[in-house]
N, C-alpha and C positions, 0 to 999 in steps of 0.2 A: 227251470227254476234254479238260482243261485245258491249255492250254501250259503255266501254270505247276507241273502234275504232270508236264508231260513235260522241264522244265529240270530238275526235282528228281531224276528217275529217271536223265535222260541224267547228270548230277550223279556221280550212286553210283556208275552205269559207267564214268565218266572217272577216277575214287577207285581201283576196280579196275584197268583198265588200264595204271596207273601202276606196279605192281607188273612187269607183264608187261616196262614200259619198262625199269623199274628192274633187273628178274634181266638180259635182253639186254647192257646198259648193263655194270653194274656185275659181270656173269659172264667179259664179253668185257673189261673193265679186268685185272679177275684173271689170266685164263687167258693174255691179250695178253703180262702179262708175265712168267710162270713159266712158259711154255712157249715154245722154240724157234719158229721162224715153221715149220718142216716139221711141228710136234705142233699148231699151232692153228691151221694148214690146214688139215689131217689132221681135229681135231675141226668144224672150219665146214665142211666134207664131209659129215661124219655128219651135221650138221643141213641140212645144200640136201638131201641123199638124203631124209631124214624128212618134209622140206616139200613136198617135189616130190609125193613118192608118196602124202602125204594128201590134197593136194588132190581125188584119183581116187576112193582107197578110203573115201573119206567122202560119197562117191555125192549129193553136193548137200543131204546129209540135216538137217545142222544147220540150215537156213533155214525148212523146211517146219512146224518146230515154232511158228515165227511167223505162217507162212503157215494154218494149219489152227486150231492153237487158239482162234486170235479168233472162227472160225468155227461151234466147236460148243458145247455144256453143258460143265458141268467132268465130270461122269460119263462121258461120251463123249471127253474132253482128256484121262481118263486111260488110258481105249486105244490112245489113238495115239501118247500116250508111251510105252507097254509097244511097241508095234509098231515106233516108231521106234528105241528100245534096242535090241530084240531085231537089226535088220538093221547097228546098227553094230557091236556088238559078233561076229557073223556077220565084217562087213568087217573091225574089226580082226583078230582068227586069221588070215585071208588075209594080208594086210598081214604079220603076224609074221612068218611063214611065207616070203612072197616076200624079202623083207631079209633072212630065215636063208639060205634056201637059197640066193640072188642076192646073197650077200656077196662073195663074191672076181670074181664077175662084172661087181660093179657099180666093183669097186677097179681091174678092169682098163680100161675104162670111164673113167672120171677119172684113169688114168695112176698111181697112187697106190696102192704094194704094200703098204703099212703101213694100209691101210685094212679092210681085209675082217675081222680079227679084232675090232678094237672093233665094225664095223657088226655083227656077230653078237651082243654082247655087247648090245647097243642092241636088238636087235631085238623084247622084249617089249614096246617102250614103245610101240607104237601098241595090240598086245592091251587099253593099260590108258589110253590116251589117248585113242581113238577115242569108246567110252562117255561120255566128260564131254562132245563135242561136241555145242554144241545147249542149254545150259542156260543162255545168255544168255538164249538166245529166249524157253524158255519162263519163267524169272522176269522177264523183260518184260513179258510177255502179263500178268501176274498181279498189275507193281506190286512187285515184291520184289526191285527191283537193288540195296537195301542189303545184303540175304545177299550177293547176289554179289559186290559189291565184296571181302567180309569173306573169303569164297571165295579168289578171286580173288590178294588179299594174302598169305593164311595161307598157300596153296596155294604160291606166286612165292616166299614168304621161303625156305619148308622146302626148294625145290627148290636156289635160292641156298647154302643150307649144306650139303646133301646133293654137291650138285658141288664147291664147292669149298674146304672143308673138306678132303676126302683130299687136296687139294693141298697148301695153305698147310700143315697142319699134320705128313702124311704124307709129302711132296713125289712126290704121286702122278705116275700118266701119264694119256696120252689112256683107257686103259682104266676108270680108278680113277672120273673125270670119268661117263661111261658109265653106270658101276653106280648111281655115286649118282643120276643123271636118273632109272634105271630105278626106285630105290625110292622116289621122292618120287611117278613118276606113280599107282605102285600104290595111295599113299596116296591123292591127290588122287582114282585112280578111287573109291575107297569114301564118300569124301565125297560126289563126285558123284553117284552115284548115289542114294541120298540123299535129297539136295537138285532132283533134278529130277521124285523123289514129293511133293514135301514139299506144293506149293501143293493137290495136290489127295488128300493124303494121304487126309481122311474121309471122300471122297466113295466111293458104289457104283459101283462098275465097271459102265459098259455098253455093249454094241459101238457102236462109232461108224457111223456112215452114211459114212465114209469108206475105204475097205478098203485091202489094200497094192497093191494096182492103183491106186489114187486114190494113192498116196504116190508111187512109182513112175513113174506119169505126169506129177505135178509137176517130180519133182525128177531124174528123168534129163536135160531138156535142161541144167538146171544142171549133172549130175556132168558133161557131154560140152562144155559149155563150161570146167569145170574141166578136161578134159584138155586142151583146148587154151589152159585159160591155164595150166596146167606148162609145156608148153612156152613156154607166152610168159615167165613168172616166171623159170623155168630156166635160158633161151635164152643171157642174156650171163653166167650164172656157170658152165653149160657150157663153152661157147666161151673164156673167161678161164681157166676152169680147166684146160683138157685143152692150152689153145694156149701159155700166155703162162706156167703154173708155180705150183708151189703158194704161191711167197712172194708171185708178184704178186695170187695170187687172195687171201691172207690183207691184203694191201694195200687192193685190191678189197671185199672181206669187210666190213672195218672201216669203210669210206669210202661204199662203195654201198648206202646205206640212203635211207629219207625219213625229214623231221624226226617223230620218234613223238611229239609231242603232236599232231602233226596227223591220225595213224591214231588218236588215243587219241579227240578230237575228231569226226572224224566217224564213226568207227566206233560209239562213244553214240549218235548221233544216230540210224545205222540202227539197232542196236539196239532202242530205244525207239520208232521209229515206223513200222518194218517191221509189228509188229502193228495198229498204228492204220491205215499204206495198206491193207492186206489186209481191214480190214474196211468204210475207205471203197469200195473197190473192188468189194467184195465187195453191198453197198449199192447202186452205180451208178448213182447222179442225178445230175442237174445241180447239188444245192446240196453233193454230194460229192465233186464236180468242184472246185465255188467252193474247198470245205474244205482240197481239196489242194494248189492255185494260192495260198492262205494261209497254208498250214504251210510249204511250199517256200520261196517268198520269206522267211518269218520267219524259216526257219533259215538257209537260203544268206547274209542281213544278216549275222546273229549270229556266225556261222561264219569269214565273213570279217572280221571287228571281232577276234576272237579269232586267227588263222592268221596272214593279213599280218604283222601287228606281229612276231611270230615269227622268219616262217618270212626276211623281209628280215635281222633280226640274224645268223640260221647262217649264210646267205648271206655276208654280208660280213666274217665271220669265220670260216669254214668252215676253213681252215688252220689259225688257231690253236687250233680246239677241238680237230678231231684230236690233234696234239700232244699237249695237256692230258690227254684220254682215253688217248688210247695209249702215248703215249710219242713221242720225237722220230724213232726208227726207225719210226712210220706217220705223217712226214707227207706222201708222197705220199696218202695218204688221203683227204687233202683235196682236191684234185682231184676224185677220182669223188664227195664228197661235197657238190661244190658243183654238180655237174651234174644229181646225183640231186636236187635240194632245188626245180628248176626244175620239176619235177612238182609240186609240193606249190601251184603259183600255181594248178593247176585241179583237184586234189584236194579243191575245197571242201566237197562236199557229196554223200552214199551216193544215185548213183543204181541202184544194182541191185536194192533193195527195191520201189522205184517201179515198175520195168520189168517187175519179174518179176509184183507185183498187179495189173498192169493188164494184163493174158496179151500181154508180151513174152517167154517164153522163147523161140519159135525165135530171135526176132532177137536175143536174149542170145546164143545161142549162136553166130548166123552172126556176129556180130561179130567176139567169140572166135576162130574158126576163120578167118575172113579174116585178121585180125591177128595168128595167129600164122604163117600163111605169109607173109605180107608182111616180121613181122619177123623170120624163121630165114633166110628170102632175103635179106636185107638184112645184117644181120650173120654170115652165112658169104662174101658178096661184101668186106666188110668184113677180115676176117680173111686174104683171099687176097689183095688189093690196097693195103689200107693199114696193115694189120700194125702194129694199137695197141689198145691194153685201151681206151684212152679212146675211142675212135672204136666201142665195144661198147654202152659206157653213153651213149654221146650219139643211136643208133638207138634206144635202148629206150628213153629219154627220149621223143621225136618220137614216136616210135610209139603209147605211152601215153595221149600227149595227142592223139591224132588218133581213139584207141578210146573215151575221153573224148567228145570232141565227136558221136560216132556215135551215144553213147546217149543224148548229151541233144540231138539233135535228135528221135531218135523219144518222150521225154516231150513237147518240145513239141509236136509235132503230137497225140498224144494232147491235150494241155490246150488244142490251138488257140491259143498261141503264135506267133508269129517268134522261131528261137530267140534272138537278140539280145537279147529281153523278161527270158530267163532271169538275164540278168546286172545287179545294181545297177554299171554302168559310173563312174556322179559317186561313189558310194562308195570304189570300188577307188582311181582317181584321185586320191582325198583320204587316201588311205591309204597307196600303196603310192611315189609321187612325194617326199613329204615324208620318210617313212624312208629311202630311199636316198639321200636329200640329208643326211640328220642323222647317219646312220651313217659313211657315208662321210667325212664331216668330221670328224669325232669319231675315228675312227679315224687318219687323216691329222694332226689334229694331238696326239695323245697317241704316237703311235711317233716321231712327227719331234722332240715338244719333252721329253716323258719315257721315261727308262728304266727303265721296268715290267717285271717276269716277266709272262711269260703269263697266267697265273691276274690277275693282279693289272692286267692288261690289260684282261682280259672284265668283270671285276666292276667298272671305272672306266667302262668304252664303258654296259653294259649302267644305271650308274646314271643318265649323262649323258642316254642317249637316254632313259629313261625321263621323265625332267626334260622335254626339248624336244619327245620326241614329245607327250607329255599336255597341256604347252602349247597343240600345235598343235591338238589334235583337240578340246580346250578354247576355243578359237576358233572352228575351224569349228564347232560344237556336234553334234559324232558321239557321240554316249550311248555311254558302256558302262553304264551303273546298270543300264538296261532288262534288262540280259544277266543279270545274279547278281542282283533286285531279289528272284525268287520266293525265291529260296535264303537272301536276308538277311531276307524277312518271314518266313517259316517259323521262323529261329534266332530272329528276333527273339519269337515268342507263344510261346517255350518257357521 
C-alpha cells in the first residue's frame, strides 16, 4: 500500500469528519442561543448520557472490523460483518432499553428534574445508532472513504435540520431537539447498513475461520478499557455537572472541548492505517517492523506540520472565539477552552491502532483502568478542597497526557526505540516557538493600536500570521507541498 493512497483515503475521511465538526459547531451555535442556559444544559446531558453509555454497549466492536478484515477473503469479510451487525444491533436494544427505563434514574443522578422525559424520548437513538458503528473501518479496509465522506456529510446535514429546524422555525423545546436526532439516526441507520454490505456485496458468503469467540476475545479487552475510559471521559463533566450547576456545566459544555480539526486529523489517520497495522502485524518481520517505524514517523511529521500551526492560533485566542461562537454570555468558556487545547500538543498521532495490532490489549486496558482511578481520585479530592470547575479540567488535562505517554512508551519498546526517538523535537521547535512569538504580537498590537469587533479581529490576526508564519517556515525550508503533493497529482491527471 502507497502513502500516497493512504493521504488520499485519510483525505475523504477528513472531508467527512468535517461535517461531524460542522453539525457540533454549528448545532451548539443554534441551540446556545434559543435556548435558556437550564434547556441547553438540560440538552448537553442528553448528549454526556448517550456518549458515556456507548462507549460500553458498543463492546469495542467498531475497531475489530479493521482488525479482521485485512485478514481474510472478502467471502469470509462478509461473515464477519453479518456477525459483527448482528451483536451491535443485540447492544443497541440493550442500550434503548437501559436509557428507557434508567431515565428518571439517571435525572436524579445529574441533579436535573427536567431531564428524564426527553432522555426517554432520546432513547431509540442508540437502537438506530449503534448498527452504523464500524463503517469507517470497514470502507477503509476496502479503499472507499469517498462514500464515507459522502455518508458522513449527507448523514451530519439532515441531522443539523432535523434538530434545529423545530426550533428556529417552531420555537421548539429540549423535547422537539430530541425527536428530530431520533428521526435523522433512523435514516442514517438504513443508509448504513447498506453501505457497510456494499464493498463486498457480490461476493459468496463463507464462514470465516474467525468465529464470535475470535470477535469476543479481540474486542472485550477494548469494550473493558472503554468502560474505564467512561469514566475517565465522564469524570470532569460528572463532577461539574452534579457539583458546580447546570449553567456552569453549559459554560463547561461549550469551552471544554479539543480543537476538532485535530480529532478530524488524526482520527483519518487511524482510520486508514488501523487496517494497514493489522495486517503488518499480522505479517510480523522484521521489514514489517521497518514498515511501521516508516509509516509512523511519516505521519507523526506530517501530523504535526498540519496541528501546531492550529492548534497555537485557538490557543491564543481562545477567549475571543468563544464569544464569536456563543455569544458574550459564554465567555467564561474560554477558560476551559484554552486548557483543554494543551491536550491537542500531544494528541498528534492514533496510538491505539498500533497497540491494539501488535497484541497490546491487556495493556490497553491496564492503562485505562489505572488512569481512571488515578483521575476520579484526583478530582473528587479536587472538588472537596479546592472547590473550582477549573481545577476539574486542569486534572483531566495532566492526566491525559500522562496516559498518552504510557502508550507510547509500550510502542516503543515494541519498535526498539528510546521513546525520545518518537518525537521529531528540531521540527516541533521550529514550529511551535515562532507561532507563539507571531501570534502573540500580532495580537498585542491590533487590540492596543485598532478597534476591531471580534470577528474582524480573528480574520485580521489569522491573515497576518498566516503572512509571517509562512515566511518563516519558508526560511527554515519546512515543506508543506510534501503533505497535499498526492492530492494535487491526483486532481492534477483528471
Amino acid at each position: 500500500m502507497k502513502d500516497t493512497n493512504n493521504t488520499i483515503q485519510a483525505f475523504w475521511v477528513i472531508i467527512g469528519s468535517l461535517s461531524a465538526f460542522a453539525f457540533t459547531i454549528v448545532s451548539s451555535m443554534i441551540l446556545s442561543r434559543y435556548f435558556d442556559k437550564t434547556d441547553y444544559g438540560t440538552y448537553k446531558q442528553i448528549m454526556y448520557t448517550y456518549n458515556t453509555l456507548l462507549t460500553v454497549f458498543t463492546l469495542g466492536l467498531p475497531r475489530a472490523y479493521s482488525y479482521f478484515l485485512p485478514r481474510v477473503s472478502n467471502s469470509e469479510a462478509k461473515d464477519i460483518i453479518s456477525k459483527i451487525n448482528y451483536i451491535l444491533i443485540g447492544s443497541g436494544v440493550i442500550m434503548s432499553l437501559t436509557i428507557f427505563l434508567g431515565a428518571d434514574l439517571i435525572a436524579v443522578f445529574l441533579k436535573n428534574e427536567e431531564l428524564g422525559s426527553p432522555l426517554r424520548w432520546f432513547s431509540l437513538v442508540p437502537l438506530f445508532m449503534l448498527p452504523t458503528m464500524g463503517l469507517e473501518g470497514i470502507l477503509a479496509t476496502y479503499k472507499k472513504t469517498k462514500i464515507l465522506a459522502f455518508y458522513n456529510i449527507s448523514t451530519k446535514v439532515l441531522m443539523l435540520l432535523c434538530v434545529v429546524v423545530p426550533i428556529i422555525i417552531f420555537n421548539g423545546n429540549v423535547k422537539d431537539a430530541v425527536i428530530g436526532f431520533t428521526i435523522a439516526s433512523f435514516i442514517s441507520f438504513v443508509i448504513a447498513l447498506y453501505l457497510k454490505n456494499l464493498p463486498v456485496r457480490n461476493e459468496v458468503k463463507s464462514k470465516s475461520s474467525y468465529t464470535f469467540k475470535d470477535i469476543f476475545k479481540y474486542s472485550t479487552p477494548i469494550m473493558m478499557a472503554g468502560i474505564w475510559g467512561v469514566l475517565i471521559l465522564s469524570s470532569d463533566q460528572f463532577f461539574i455537572s452534579r457539583y458546580f450547576g447546570t449553567e456552569v456545566f453549559a459554560d463547561f459544555a461549550n469551552g471544554s472541548l479539543q480543537l476538532p480539526f485535530v480529532g478530524m486529523i488524526v482520527s483519518a489517520t487511524s482510520i486508514v492505517l488501523a487496517p494497514l497495522y493489522s495486517k503488518l502485524a499480522f505479517n510480523n518481520t522484521a521489514e514489517s517492523k521497518e514498515d511501521i517505524i516508516r509509516i509512523w514517523k511519516s505521519v507523526f511529521e506530517k501530523t504535526i506540520k498540519m496541528i501546531y500551526p492550529l492548534v497555537v492560533f485557538f490557543f491564543c485566542f481562545a477567549d475571543i472565539i468563544m464569544v464569536v461562537l456563543y455569544g458574550g454570555k459564554y465567555e467564561n468558556s474560554g477558560d476551559y477552552f484554552k486548557i483543554k487545547l494543551i491536550v491537542n500538543f500531544f494528541t498528534l498521532i492514533s496510538y491505539g491502532p498500533l497497540v491494539l495490532s501488535i497484541g497490546g490489549h491487556k495493556y490497553y486496558y491496564k492503562v485505562h483502568m489505572y488512569g481512571a482511578f488515578i483521575l476520579i481520585s484526583l478530582e473528587f479530592l479536587a472538588v472537596k478542597y479546592i472547590d473550582s470547575p477549573l481545577a476539574i479540567v486542569w486534572i483531566s488535562v495532566i492526566c491525559q497526557i500522562g496516559r498518552i505517554f504510557a502508550m507510547l512508551y509500550f510502542i516503543a519498546n515494541f519498535l526498539g526505540l528510546k521513546l525520545i526517538k518518537l518525537f521529531p523535537f528540531k521540527l516541533i521547535v521550529n514550529l511551535l516557538f515562532p507561532a507563539f512569538l507571531i501570534l502573540y504580537g500580532v495580537r498585542f498590537v491590533l487590540i492596543q493600536l485598532l478597534n476591531l469587533n471580534d470577528v474582524l479581529l480573528l480574520i485580521s490576526s489569522s491573515v497576518f500570521y498566516a503572512i509571517f508564519f509562512g515566511a518563516w517556515v519558508y526560511y527554515k525550508k519546512i515543506s508543506y507541498y510534501s503533505i497535499f503533493k498526492p492530492l494535487i497529482s491526483k486532481i492534477s491527471k483528471k
